[in-house]
C-alpha positions in Angstrom: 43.3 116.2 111.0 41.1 113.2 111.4 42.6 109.5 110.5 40.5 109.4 107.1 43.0 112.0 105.8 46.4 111.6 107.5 48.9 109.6 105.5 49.7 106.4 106.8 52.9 105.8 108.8 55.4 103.6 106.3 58.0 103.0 109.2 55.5 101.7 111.6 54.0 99.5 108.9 57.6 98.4 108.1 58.2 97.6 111.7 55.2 95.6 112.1 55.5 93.5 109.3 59.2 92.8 110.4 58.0 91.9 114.1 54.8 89.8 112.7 58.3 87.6 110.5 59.7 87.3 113.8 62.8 89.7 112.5 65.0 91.3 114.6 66.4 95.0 113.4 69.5 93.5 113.4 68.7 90.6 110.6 66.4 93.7 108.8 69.5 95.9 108.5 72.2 92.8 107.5 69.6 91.8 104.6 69.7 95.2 103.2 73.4 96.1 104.2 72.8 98.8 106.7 73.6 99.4 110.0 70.6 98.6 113.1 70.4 102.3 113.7 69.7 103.0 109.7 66.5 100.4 110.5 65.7 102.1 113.8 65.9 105.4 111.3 63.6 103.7 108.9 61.0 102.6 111.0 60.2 106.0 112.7 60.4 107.8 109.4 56.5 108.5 108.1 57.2 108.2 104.5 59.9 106.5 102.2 61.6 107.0 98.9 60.7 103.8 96.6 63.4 102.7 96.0 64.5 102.1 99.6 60.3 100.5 100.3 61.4 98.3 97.2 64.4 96.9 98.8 63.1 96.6 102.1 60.0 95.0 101.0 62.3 92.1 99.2 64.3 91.9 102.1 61.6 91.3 104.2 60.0 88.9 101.2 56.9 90.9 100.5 55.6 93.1 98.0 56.2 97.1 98.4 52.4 96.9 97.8 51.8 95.1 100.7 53.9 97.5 102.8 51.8 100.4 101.8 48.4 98.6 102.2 49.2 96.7 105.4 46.7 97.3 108.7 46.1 95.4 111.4 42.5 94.4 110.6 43.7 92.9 106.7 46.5 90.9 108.4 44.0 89.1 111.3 41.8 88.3 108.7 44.6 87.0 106.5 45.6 84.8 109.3 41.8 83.7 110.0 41.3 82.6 106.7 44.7 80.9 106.1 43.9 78.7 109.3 40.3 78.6 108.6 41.3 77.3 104.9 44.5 75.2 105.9 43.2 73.8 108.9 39.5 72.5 107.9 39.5 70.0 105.0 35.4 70.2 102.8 34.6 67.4 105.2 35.5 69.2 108.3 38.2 67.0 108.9 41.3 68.4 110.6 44.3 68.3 107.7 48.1 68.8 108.7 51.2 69.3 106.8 53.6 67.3 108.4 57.1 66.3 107.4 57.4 62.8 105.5 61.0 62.5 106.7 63.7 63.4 109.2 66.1 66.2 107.8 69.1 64.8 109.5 68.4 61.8 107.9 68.9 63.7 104.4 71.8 65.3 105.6 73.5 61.8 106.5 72.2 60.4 103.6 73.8 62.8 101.5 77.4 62.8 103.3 76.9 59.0 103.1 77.0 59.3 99.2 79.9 62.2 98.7 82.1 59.6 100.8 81.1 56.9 98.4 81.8 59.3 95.4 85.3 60.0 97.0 86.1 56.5 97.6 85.5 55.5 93.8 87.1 59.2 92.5 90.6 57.4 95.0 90.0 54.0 94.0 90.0 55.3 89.9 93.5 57.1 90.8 94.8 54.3 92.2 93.9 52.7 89.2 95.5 54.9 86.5 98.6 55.5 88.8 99.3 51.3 89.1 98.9 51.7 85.1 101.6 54.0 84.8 
């Protein structure tokens, strides 16, 4: 049987497309509430109902499509293009994506205001209860 007509292999296509997320089987198998060895199962098997491809393809945040159609050769060129198209502005410049703030900052930014909130909520109670 020559490669032209042999089916491809879902579990290996799976497996690749979890390894290229930087998944473990572990995370894999917790997102679709199985055990690691159900995965391992999964990933060896050639084919796959389509109902289980349609769960593991949202657990793994692509398209059952995409599964079925993934090789190698589409996913370098995906990756050359995405850089080629991200990286290189129409003037050849170089153009980043960078972060316009420090997350922690957010985060104590945010705490900052819920202890504000609680101090006015207390300072309201007081308020009413002195009324009373």
């Amino acid at each position: 049987m020559n490669t032209a007509t042999k089916p491809k292999h879902i579990g290996r296509q799976i497996s690749r497309i979890r390894e290229l997320k930087d998944m473990k089987q572990e995370a894999l198998a917790q997102a679709l509430g199985i055990s690691q060895q159900s995965v391992s199962i999964i990933e060896n098997s050639e084919t796959i109902d389509d109902e289980k491809l349609e769960e593991v393809a949202k657990a793994l945040g692509v398209s059952a499509e995409a599964i079925k159609n993934f090789t190698e050769e589409n996913m370098i060129n995906y990756f050359n293009n995405f850089y080629d198209n991200s990286c290189n502005g129409s003037n050849g410049m170089f153009h980043a994506n960078y972060c316009t703030f420090n997350p922690l900052d957010k985060v104590v930014e945010l705490y900052e205001r819920l202890v504000l909130a609680e101090k006015e909520k207390n300072e309201y109670l007081e308020k009413l209860m002195k009324e009373k």
